[in-house]
C-alpha positions in Angstrom: 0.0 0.0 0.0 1.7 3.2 -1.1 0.8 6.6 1.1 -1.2 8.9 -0.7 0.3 12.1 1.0 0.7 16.0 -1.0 3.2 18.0 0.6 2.3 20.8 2.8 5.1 23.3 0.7 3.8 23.0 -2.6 1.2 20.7 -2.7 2.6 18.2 -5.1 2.5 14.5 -4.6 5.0 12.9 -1.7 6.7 9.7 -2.7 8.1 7.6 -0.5 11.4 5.9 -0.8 13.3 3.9 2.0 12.1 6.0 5.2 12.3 9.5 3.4 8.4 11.2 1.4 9.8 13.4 -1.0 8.0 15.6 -3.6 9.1 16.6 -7.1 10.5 19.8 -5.9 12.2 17.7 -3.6 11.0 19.4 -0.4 11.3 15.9 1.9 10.4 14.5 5.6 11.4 11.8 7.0 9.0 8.9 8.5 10.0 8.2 12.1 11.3 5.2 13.7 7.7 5.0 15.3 6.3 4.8 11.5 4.7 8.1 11.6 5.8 11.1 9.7 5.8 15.4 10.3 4.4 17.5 8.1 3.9 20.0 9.9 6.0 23.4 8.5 7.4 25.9 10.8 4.8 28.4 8.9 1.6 26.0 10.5 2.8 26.4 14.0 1.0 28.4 16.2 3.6 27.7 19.1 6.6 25.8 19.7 4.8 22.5 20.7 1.1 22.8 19.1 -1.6 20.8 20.2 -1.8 18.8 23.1 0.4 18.6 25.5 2.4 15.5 26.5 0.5 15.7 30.3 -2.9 16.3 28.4 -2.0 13.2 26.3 -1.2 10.9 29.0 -4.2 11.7 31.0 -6.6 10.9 27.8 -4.4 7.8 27.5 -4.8 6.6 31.2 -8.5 7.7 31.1 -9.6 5.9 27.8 -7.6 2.6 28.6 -10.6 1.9 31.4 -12.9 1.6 29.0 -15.3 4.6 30.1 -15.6 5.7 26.0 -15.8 2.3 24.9 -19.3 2.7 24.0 -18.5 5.6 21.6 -16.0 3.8 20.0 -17.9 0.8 19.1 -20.9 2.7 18.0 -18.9 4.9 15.6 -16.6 2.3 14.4 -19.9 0.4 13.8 -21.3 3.5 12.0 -18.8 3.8 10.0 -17.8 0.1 8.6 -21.1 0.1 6.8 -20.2 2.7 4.6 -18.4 2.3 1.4 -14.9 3.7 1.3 -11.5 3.5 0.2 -10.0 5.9 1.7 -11.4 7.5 5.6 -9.7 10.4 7.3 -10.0 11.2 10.9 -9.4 14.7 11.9 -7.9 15.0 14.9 -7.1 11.6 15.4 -5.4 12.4 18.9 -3.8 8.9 20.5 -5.5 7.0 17.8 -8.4 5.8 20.3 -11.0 5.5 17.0 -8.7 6.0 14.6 -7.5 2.1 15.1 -11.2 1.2 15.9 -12.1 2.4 12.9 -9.5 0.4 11.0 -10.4 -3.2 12.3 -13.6 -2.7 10.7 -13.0 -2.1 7.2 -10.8 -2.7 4.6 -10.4 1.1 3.7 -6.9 2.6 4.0 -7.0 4.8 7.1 -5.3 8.1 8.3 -4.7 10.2 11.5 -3.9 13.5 11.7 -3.5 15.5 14.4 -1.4 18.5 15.3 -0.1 16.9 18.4 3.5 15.5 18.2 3.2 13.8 21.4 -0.3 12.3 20.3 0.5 10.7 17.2 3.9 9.6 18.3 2.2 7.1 20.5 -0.7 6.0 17.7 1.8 5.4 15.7 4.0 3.3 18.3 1.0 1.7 19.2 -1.4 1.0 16.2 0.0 -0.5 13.2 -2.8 -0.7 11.2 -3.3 2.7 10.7 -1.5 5.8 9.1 -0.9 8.7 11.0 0.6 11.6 10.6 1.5 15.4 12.3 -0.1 17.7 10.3 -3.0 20.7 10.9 -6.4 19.8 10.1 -7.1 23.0 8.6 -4.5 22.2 5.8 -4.1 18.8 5.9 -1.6 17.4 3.7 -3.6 15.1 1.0 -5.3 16.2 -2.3 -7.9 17.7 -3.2 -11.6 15.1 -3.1 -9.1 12.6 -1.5 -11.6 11.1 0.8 -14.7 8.8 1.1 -15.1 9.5 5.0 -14.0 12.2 6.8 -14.3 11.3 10.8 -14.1 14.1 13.6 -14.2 13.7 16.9 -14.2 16.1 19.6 -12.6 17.8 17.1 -13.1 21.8 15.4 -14.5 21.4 12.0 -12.9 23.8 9.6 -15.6 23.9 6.9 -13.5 25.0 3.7 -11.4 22.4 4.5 -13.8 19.5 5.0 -15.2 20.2 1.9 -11.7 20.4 -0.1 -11.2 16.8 1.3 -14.6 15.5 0.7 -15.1 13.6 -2.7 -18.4 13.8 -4.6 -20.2 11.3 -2.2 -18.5 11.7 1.0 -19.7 11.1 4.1 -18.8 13.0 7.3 -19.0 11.5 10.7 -19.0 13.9 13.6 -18.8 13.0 17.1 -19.7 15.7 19.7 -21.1 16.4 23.1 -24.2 15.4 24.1 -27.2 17.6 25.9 -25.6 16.7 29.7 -22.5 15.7 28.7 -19.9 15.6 31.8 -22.8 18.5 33.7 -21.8 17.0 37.5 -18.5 18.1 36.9 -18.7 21.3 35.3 -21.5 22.2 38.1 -18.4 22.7 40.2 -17.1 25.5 38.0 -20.3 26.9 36.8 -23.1 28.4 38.5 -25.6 27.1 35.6 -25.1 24.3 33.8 -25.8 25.3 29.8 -26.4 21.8 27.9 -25.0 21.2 24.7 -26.6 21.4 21.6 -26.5 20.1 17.9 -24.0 20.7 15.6 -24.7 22.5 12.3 -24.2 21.2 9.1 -21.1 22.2 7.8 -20.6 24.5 4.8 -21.3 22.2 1.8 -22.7 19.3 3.7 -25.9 18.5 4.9 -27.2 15.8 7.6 -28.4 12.6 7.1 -28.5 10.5 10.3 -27.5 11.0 14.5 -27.5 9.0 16.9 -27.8 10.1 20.8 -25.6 7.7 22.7 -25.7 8.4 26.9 -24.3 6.4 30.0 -23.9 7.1 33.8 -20.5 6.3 35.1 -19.2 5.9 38.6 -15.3 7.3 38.9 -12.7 7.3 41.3 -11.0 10.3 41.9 -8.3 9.6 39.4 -10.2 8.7 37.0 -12.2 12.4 37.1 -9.4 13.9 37.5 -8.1 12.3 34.2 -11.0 13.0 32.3 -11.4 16.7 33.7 -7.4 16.8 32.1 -8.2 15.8 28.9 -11.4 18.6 28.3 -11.3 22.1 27.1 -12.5 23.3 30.5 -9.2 21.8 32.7 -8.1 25.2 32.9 -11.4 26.9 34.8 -10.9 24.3 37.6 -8.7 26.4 40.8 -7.5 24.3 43.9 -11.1 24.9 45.7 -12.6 22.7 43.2 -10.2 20.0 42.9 -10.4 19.7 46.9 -14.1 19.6 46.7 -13.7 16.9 44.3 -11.2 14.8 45.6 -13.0 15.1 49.4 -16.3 13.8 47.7 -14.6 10.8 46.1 -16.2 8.6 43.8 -18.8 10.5 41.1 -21.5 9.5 38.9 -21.0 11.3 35.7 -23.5 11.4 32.7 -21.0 10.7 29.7 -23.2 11.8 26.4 -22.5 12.3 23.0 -24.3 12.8 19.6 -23.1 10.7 16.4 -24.5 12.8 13.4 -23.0 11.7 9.9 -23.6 14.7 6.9 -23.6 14.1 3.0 -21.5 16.1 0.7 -24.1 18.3 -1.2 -23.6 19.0 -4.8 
């Protein structure tokens, strides 16, 4: 199977040959020993170390391996091995949690991108079957029409871009909060409690299915703190709240999420 990569300089085709992807104007980037490879320029960077952090990797790592989101990964791994395609894309592919999901249910040729060095690194240590590779989502490095399936989850949605990717008869699969998603914890931080709402069609696409997938979890301690680690919202908790948390214990959390899969319109 050859990698179907453009380069993220000049857009021409990347070959690959040995351990090196090199492009007719011979712009070239190696493919690490961990089999995943950086195209991410200096020019894409919007700091030193993009994306998330090594600490806010490992705590998405420790968190997922207990098997909370296993129910999202099955359902959308089930979702999208009945869909025709050659090639699927997933957005934002983080530690490769789907992303390898994904790929043990269909014979499609699979990529992850995410602009997370440390991220990728480890889907790529850890999950053969799939191709990954450190790019930004809002350029990624592929052609034009390139994909059957785009997959995003938890991820922004950069609408130009989703529909440069998208061939003809795409499909795009979103994964996003649900109505009450994670709303014990953020009641600690917030004095109301907004719930979350659906996603709007992207530019060029328009919906054609969702699914509403919700389960109550009890967690230890470590496990919300984990979880709390790996959300947008880390940042709004102060030493008051993570003392009120960790005197109360063990939580029950409502985990919620919406599947919604769009069609590229004409």
């Amino acid at each position: 199977m050859s990698l179907q990569y453009q380069c993220p300089l000049c857009n021409h085709a990347l070959l690959k040959t040995d351990s090196t992807l090199r492009c007719a104007n011979n712009h070239s980037f190696d493919v690490a020993k961990e089999g995943y490879v950086n195209l991410l320029p200096v020019q894409q960077k919007n700091s030193k170390q993009p994306g998330d952090s090594l600490e806010m990797v490992q705590a998405r790592r420790a968190f997922l391996e207990r098997g909370y989101y296993g129910f999202l990964q099955q359902n959308l791994s089930d979702i999208i091995s009945n869909i025709s395609a050659n090639t699927i894309i997933d957005l934002g592919c983080g530690e490769g949690f789907y992303t390898q999901a994904i790929a043990s249910k269909t014979n499609a040729v699979v990529y992850g991108v995410d602009i997370s060095k440390s991220a990728v690194k480890y889907a790529a240590k850890r999950y053969p079957n799939c191709n990954f590779s450190v790019a930004s989502i809002s350029q990624a490095p592929f052609e034009s029409q390139f994909a059957d399936v785009l997959v995003s989850v938890f991820a922004p949605l950069f609408e130009q871009e989703l529909e440069r990717l998208a061939n003809q008869s795409a499909t795009l699969v979103v994964a996003s909060p649900g109505p009450c998603h994670l709303k014990e914890l953020k009641s600690y931080i917030y004095s109301k409690v907004n719930e979350h709402t659906e996603i709007s069609s992207p530019k060029g696409f328009q919906k054609s299915e969702q699914a509403l997938l919700t389960e109550h979890v009890a967690l230890s301690f470590t496990d919300i703190k984990n979880l709390i680690m790996m959300t947008p919202f880390a940042w709004k908790f102060r030493p008051e709240h993570w003392e009120a948390l960790k005197e109360k214990g063990e939580h029950t959390v409502t985990l919620s999420f919406y599947i919604t899969q769009f069609t590229k319109t004409a």
